[in-house]
MIVO-821456 format. One line per 3 residues: number of its first residue (from 1); their letters; for each residue x, y, z of N, C-alpha, C, O, CB. Coordinates in pm, 1 decimal. Glycine has a CB too. Layout:
NUM	A	X,Y,Z,X,Y,Z,X,Y,Z,X,Y,Z,X,Y,Z  ... $
This chain:
1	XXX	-6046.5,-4556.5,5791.1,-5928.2,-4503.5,5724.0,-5826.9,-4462.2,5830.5,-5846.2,-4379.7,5919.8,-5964.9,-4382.8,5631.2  -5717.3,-4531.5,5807.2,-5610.4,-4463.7,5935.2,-5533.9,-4278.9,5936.1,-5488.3,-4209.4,5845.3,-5453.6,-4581.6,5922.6  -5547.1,-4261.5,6047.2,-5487.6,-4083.4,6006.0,-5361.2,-4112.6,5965.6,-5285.4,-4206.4,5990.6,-5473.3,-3950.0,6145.8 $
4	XXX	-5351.9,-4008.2,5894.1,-5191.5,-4006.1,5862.5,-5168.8,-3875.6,5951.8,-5227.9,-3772.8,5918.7,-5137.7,-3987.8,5674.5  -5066.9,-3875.8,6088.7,-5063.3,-3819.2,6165.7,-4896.1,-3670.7,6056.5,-4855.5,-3567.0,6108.9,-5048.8,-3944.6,6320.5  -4863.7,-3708.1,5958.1,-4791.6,-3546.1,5886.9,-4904.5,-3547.9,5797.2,-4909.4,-3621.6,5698.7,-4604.1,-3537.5,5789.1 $
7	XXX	-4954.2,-3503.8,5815.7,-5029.4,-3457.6,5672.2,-5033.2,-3290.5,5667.3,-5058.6,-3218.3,5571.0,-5208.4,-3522.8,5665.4  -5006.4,-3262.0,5775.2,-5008.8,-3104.1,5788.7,-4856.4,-3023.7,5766.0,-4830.4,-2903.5,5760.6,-5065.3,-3069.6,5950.0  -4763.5,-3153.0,5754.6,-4620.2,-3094.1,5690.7,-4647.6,-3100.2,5577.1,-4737.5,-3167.4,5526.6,-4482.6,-3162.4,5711.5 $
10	XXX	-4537.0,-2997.3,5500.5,-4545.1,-2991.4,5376.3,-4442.0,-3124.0,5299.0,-4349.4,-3190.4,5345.7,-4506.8,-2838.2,5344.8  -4499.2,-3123.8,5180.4,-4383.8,-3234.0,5129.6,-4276.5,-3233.2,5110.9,-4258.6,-3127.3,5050.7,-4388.5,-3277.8,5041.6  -4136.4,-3306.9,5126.6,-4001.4,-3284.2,5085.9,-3943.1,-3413.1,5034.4,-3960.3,-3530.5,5067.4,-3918.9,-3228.3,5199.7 $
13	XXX	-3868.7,-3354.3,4943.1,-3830.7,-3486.0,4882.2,-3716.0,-3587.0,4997.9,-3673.7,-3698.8,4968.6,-3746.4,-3439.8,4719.4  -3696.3,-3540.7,5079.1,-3604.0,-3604.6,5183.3,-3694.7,-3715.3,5264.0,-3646.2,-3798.5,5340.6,-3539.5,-3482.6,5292.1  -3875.0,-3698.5,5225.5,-3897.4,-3791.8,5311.8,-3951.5,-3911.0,5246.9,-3966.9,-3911.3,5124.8,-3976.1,-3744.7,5409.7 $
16	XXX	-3987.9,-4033.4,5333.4,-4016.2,-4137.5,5229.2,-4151.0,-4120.0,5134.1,-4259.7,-4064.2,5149.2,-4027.7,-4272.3,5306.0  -4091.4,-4192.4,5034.2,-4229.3,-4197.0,4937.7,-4352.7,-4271.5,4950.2,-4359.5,-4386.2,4994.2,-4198.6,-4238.9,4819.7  -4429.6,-4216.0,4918.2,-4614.0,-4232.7,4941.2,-4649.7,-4311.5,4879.9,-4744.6,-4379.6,4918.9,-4715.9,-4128.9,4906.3 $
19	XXX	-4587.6,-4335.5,4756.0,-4716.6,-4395.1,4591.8,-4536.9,-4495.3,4515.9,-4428.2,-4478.7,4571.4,-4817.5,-4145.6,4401.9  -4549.5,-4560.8,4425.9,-4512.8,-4646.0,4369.5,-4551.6,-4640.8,4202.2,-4663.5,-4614.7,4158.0,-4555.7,-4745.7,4446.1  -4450.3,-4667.1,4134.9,-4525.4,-4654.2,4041.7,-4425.0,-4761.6,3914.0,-4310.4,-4727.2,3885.1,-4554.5,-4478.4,4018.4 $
22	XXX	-4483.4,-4875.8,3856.8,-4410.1,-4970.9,3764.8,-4389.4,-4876.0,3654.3,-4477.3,-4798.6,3616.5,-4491.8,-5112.2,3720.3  -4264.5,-4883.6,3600.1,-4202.4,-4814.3,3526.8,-4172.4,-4931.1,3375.1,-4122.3,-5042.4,3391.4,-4072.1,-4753.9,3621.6  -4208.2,-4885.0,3254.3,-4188.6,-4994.6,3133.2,-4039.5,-4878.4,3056.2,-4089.6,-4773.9,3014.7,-4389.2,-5023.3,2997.6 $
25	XXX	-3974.6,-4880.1,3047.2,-3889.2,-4798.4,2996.4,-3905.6,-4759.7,2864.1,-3924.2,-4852.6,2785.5,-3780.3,-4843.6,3012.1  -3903.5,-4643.1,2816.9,-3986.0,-4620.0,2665.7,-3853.1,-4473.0,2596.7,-3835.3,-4357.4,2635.1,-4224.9,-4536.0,2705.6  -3813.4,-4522.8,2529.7,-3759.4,-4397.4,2447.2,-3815.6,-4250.2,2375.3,-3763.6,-4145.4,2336.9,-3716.5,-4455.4,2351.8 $
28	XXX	-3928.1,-4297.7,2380.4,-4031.1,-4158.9,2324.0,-4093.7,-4113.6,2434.7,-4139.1,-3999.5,2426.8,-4160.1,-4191.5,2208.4  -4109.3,-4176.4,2542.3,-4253.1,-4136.4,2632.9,-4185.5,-4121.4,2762.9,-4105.7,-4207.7,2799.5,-4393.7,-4266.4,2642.4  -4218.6,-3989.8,2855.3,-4164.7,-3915.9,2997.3,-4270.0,-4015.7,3095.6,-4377.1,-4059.8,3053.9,-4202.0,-3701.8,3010.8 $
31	XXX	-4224.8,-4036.2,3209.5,-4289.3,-4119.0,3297.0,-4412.1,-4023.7,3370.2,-4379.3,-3906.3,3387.2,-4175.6,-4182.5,3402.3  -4553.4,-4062.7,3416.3,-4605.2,-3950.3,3442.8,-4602.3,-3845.9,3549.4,-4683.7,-3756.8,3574.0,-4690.0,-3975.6,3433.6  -4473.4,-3882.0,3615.0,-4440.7,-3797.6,3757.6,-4264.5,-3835.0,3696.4,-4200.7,-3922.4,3637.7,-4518.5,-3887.4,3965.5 $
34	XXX	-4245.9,-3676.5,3770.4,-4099.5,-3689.2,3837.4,-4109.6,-3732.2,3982.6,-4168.3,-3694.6,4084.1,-4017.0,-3545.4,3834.5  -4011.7,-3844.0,3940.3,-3975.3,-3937.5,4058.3,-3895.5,-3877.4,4184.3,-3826.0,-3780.0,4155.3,-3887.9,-4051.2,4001.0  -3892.5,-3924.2,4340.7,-3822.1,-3910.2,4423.8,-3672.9,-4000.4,4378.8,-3561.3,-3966.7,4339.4,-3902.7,-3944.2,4544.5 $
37	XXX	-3724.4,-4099.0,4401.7,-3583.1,-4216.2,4349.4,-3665.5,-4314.7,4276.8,-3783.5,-4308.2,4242.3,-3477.7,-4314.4,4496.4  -3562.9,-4422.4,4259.0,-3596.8,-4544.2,4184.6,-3571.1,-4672.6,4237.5,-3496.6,-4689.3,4334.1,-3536.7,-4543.2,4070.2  -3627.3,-4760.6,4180.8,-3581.9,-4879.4,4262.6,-3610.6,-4985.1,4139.0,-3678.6,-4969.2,4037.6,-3676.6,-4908.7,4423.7 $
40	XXX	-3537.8,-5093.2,4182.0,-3526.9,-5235.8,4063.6,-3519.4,-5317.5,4123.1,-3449.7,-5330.2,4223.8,-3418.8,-5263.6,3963.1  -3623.1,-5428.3,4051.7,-3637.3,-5558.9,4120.8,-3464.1,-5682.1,4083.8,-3413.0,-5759.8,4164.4,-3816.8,-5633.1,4038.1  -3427.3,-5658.8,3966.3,-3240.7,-5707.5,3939.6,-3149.2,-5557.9,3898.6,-3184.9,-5466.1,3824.7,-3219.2,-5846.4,3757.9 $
43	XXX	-3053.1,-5569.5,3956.6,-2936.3,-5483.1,3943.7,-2921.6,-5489.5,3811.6,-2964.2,-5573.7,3732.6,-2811.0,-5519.2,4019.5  -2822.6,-5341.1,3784.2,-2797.6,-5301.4,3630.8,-2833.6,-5156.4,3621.7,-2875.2,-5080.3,3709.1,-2891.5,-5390.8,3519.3  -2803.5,-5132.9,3474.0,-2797.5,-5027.8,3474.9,-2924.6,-4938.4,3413.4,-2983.7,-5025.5,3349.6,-2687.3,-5017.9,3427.7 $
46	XXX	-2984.9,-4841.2,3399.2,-3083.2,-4765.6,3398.4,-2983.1,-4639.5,3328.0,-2881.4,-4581.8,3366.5,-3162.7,-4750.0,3552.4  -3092.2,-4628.1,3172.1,-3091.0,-4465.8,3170.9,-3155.0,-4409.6,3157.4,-3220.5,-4430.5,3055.3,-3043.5,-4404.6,3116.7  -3195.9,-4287.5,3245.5,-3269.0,-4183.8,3243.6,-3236.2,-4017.4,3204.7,-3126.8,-3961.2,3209.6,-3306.6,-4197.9,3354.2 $
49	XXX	-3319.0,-3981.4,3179.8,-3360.3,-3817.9,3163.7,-3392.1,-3768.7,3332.2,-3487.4,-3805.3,3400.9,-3531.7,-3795.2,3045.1  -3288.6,-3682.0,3368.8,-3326.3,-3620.3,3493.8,-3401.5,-3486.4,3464.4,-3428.1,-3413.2,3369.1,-3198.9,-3596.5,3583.1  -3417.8,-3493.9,3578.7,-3531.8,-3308.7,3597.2,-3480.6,-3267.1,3512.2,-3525.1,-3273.3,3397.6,-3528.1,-3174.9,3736.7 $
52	XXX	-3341.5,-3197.8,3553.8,-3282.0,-3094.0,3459.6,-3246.5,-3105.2,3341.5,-3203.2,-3007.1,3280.9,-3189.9,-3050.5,3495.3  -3256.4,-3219.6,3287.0,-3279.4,-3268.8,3153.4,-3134.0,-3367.7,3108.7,-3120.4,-3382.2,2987.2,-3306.9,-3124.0,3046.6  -3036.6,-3429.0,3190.7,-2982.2,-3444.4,3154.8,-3009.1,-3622.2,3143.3,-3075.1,-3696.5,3216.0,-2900.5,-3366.3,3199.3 $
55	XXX	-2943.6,-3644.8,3044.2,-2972.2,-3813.4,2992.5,-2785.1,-3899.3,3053.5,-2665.0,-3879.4,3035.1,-3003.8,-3816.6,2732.1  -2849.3,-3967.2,3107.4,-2722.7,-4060.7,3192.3,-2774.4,-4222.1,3220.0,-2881.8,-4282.3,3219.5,-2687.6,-3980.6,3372.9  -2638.3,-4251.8,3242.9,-2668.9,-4413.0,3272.6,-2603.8,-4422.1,3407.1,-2486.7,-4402.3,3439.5,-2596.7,-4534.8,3154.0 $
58	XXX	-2735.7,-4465.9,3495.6,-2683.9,-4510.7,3641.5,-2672.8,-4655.5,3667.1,-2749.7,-4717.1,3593.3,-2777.1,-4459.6,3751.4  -2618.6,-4716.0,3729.1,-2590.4,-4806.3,3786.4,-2688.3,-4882.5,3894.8,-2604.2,-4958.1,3943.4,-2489.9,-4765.9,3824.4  -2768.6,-4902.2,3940.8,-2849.2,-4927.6,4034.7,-2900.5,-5103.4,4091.2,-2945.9,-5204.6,4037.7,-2955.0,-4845.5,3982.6 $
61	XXX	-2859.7,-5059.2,4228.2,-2896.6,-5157.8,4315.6,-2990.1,-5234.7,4326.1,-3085.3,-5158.6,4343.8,-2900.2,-5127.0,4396.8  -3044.8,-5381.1,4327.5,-3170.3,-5449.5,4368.2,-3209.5,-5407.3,4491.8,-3130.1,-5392.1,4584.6,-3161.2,-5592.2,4371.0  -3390.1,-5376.6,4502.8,-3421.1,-5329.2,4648.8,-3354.6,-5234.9,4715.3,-3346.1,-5248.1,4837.4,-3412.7,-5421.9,4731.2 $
64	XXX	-3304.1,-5140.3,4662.1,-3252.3,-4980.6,4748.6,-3314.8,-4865.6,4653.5,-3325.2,-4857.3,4531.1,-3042.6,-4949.2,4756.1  -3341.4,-4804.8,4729.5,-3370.4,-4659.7,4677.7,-3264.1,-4595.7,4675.9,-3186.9,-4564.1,4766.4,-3462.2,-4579.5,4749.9  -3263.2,-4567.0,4502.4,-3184.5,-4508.2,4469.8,-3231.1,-4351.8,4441.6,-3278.3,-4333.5,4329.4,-3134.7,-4581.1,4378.7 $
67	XXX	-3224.0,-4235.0,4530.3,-3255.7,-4109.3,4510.5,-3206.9,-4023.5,4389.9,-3102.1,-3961.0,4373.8,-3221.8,-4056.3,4616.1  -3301.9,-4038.0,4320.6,-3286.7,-3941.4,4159.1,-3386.9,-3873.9,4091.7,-3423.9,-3924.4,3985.7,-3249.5,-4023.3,4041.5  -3423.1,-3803.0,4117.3,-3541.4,-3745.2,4014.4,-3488.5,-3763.6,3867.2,-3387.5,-3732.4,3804.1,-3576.6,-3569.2,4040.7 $
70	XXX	-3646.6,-3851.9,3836.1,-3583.9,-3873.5,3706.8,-3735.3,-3811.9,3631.3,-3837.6,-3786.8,3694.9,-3522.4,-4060.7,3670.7  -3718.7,-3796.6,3486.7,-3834.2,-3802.5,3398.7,-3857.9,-3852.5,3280.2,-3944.8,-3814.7,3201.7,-3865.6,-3711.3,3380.0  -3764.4,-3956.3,3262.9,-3781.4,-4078.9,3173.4,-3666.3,-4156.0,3243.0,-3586.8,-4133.7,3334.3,-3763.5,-4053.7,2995.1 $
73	XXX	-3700.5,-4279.2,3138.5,-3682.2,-4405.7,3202.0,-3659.0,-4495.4,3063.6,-3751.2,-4568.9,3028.3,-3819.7,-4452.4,3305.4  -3554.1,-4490.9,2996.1,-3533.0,-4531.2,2851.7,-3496.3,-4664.5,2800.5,-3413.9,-4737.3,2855.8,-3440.6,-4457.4,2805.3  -3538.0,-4683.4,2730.8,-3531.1,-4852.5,2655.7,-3388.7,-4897.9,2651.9,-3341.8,-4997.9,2706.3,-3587.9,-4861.8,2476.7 $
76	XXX	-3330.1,-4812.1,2582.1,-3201.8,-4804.0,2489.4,-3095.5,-4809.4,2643.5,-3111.4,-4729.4,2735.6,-3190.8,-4623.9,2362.6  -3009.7,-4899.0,2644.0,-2923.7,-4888.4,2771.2,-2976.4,-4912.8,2880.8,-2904.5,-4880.9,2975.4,-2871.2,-4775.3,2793.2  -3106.1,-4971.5,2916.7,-3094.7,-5007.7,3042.8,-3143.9,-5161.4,3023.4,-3216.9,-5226.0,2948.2,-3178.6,-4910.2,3145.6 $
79	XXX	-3056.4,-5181.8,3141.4,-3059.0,-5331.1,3193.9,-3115.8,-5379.2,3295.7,-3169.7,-5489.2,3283.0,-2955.9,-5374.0,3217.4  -3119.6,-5317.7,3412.5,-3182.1,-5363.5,3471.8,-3358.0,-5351.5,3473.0,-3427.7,-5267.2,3416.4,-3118.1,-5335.7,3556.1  -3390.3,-5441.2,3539.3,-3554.8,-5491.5,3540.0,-3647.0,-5508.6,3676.1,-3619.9,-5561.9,3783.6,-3558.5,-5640.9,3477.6 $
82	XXX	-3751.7,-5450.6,3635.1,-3834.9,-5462.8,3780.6,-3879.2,-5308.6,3822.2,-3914.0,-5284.5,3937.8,-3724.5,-5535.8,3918.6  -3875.0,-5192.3,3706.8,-3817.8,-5073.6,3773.6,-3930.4,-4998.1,3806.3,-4031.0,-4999.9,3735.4,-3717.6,-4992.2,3690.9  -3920.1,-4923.2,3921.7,-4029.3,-4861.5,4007.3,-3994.7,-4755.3,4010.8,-3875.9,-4728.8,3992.4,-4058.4,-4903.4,4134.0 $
85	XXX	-4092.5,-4654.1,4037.2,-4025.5,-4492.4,4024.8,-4103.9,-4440.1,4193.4,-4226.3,-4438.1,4206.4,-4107.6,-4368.7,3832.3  -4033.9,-4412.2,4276.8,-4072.0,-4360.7,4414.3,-4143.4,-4259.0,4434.4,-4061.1,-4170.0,4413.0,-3979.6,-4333.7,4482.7  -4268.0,-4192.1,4468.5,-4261.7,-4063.3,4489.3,-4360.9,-4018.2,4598.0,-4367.8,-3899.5,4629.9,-4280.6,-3998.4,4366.1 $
């Protein structure tokens, strides 16, 4: 097993993410982590429920991390596809 030489820092969301996680976008159902950012395999737009609860439509890039804590990930309005939640 290789060391992971921070493991003794604490976590911050400023640093890169650890885990990955395929995202199906669902109107009833919260994703099971709040996310660092997001990412999409085609551009378009994404709406989510952030931390603080607010529901918006972002815009988002193919292959960039896009930094957002989100906690859903909704059917209704989003377009783009491929979507991964960072954390």
């Amino acid at each position: 097993m290789p060391v992971d030489r921070y493991a003794a820092f604490s976590r911050a969301p400023s640093l890169p993410a650890t885990s990955v996680q395929e995202i199906v976008p669902d109107d009833a159902a919260d994703i099971a982590h709040v996310s660092l950012a997001l990412n999409v395999a085609t551009p378009g737009n994404v709406r989510v429920t952030t931390l603080d609860g607010d529901v918006v439509d972002v815009e988002v890039a193919a292959g960039v991390a896009f930094p957002l804590r989100v906690s859903r990930v909704w059917a209704t309005g989003t377009t783009a596809t491929g979507i991964r939640a960072l954390y």
